[in-house]
C-alpha positions in Angstrom: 0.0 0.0 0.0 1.5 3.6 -0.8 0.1 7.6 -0.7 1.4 9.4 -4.0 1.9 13.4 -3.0 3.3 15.7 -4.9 6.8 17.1 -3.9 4.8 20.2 -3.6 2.5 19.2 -1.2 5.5 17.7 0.9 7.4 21.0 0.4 3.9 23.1 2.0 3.5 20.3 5.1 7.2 21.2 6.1 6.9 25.0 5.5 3.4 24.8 7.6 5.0 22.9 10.1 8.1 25.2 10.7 6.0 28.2 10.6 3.7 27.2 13.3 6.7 26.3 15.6 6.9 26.2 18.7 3.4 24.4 18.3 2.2 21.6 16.1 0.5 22.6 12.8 -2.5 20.3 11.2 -4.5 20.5 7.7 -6.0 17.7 5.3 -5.8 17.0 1.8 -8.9 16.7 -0.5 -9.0 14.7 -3.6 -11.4 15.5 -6.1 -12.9 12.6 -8.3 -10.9 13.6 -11.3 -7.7 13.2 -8.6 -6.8 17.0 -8.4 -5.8 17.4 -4.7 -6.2 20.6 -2.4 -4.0 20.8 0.9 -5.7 23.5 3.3 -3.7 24.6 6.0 -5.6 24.7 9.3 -5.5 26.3 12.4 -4.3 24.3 15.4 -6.9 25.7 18.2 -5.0 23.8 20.7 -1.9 26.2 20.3 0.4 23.4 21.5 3.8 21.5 20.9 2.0 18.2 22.0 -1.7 18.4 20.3 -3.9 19.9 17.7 -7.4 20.5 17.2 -8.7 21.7 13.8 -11.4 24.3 14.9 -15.5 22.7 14.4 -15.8 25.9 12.0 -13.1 25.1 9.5 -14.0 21.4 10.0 -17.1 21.6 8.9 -16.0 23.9 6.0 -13.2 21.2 4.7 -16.0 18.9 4.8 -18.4 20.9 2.8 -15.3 22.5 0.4 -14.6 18.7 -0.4 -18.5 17.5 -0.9 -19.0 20.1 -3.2 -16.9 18.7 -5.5 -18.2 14.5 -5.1 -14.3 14.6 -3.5 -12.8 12.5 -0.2 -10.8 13.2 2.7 -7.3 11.8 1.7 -5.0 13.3 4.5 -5.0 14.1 7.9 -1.2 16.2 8.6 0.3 17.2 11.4 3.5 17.8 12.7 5.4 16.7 15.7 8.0 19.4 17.2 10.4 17.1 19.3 9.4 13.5 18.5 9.6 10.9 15.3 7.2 10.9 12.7 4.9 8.3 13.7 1.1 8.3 15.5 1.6 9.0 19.2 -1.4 7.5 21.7 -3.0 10.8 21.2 -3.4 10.5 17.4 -4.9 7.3 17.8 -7.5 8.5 19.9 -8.2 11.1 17.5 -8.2 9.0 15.1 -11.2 6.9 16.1 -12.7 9.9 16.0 -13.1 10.0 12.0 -14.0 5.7 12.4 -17.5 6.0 10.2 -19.2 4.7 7.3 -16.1 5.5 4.6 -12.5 4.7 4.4 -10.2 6.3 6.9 -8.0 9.2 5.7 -4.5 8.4 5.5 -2.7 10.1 8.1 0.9 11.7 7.4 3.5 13.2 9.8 6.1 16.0 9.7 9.3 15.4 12.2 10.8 18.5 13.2 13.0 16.4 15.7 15.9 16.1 12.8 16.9 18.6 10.1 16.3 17.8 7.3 12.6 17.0 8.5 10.6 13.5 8.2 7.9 12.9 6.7 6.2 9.5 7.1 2.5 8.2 5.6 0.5 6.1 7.9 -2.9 4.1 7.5 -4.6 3.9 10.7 -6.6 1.2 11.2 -9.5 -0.9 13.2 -7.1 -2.6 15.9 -8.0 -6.3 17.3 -10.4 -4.8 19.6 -13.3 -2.6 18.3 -12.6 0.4 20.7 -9.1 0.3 19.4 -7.4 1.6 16.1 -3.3 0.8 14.8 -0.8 2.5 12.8 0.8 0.9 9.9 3.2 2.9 7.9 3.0 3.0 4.4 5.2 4.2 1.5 4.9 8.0 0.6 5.7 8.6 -3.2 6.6 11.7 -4.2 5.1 12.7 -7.7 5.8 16.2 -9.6 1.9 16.6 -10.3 0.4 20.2 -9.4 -1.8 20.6 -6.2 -3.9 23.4 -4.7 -2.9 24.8 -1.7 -5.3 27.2 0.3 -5.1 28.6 4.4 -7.8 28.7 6.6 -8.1 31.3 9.0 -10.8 32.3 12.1 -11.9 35.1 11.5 -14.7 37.2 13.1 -17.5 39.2 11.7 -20.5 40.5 13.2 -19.0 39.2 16.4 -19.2 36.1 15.0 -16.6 33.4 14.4 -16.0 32.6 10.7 -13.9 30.8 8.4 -11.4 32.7 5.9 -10.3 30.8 2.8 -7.3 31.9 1.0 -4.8 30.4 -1.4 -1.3 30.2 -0.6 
């Protein structure tokens, strides 16, 4: 089993995650039936070297930005400040979180730990025990194709929270 990313996308994970140091960054990827991808940078509302949190708001706005096209959640990313490029305990709690009716996004990591970086692909999977999921890494092959890439910012208006879309 492999993930295929283009070198771009790689190159915007890395950028992300050194930008939002001290604290761990997160975004997806959505493909698009016709396989076009679209990495959106998210905001981690946890603020922290150890966690992240993509807010509801932008949540439920990759999730409608990706139905609107008939597309799929490919990629969960995140990065990890201090530690190896692989699903800590935390991520596999999180990860049950998105157990459902489709196929579970792949998940990929950014290691800041070394220079240069690390980035690993992972499937995450039902473990032996239904309340459980596991991590098996999978190959990550790099591709030249083209990709979107778009941030998501809070924003508020009318004293409202709100989601700001803008490509990068």
């Amino acid at each position: 089993m492999s993930l295929e990313l283009p070198q771009v996308v790689i190159d915007e994970m890395i950028a992300h995650s050194r930008e939002d140091l001290p604290n761990e960054c997160c975004g997806v990827i959505g493909r698009a039936p016709d396989g076009a991808l679209t990495l959106w940078r998210a905001t981690n509302d946890q603020a922290s070297p150890w966690r992240f949190n993509i807010p509801p708001q932008q949540l439920l706005h990759l999730y409608n930005a990706i139905d609107d096209v008939d597309g799929d959640l490919l990629v969960i990313y995140h990065s990890h400040v201090a530690s190896e490029a692989r699903p800590s305990p935390t991520d596999l709690n999180i990860a049950r979180l998105h157990k459902g009716a489709t196929e579970w996004p792949y998940w990929v990591l950014v290691s800041l730990a070394d220079e240069p970086p690390s980035v690993r692909a992972w499937r995450i999977d039902e473990g032996d025990d239904p309340d459980t999921v596991k991590a098996a890494e999978i190959d990550l092959v790099i591709t030249g194709t083209a990709a979107e890439r778009k941030r998501l910012e809070m924003i508020e208006v009318d004293g409202r929270p709100r989601v700001r879309e803008s490509s990068l």
